[in-house]
C-alpha positions as CSV (number, residue, x, y, z in Angstrom):
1,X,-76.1,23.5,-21.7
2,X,-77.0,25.7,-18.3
3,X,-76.7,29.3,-19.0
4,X,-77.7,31.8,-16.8
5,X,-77.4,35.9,-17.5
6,X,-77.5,37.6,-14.6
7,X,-77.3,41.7,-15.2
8,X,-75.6,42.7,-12.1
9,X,-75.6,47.1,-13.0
10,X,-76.2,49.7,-15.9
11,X,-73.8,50.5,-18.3
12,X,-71.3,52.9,-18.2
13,X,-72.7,55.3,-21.3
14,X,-75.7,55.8,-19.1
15,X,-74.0,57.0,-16.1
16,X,-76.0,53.7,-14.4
17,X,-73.2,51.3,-13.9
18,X,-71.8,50.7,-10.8
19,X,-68.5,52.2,-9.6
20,X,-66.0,52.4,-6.8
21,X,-65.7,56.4,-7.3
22,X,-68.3,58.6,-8.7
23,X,-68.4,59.8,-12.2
24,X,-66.7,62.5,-13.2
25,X,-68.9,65.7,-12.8
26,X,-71.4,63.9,-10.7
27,X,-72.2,62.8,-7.3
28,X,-73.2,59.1,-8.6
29,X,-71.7,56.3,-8.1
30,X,-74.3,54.2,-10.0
31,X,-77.0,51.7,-9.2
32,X,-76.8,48.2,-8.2
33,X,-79.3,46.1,-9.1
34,X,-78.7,43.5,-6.8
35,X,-77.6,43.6,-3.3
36,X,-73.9,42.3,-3.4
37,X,-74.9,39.3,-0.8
38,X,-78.0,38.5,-2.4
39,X,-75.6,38.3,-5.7
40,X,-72.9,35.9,-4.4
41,X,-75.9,33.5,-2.6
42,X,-77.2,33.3,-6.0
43,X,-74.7,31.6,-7.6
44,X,-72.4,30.4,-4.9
45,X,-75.6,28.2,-3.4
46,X,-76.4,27.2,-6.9
């Protein structure tokens, strides 16, 4: 078996995973820890 765990953002308790809209009382819309291309060549060429 091929597994592969790939943590893509934070978590939402944080206030570190990634959204479309901002939190609510904030000006953050998260972090990425992966640049979305980078993401899909990872497992699309793999």
């Amino acid at each position: 078996m091929n597994i592969v765990r790939i943590f893509a953002d934070g978590v939402i308790e944080a206030g570190i995973g990634a959204l479309m809209e901002p939190y609510v009382g904030a000006n953050n819309f998260g972090d990425l820890n992966w640049d979305p291309e980078t993401l899909k060549n990872s497992y699309i060429n793999n």
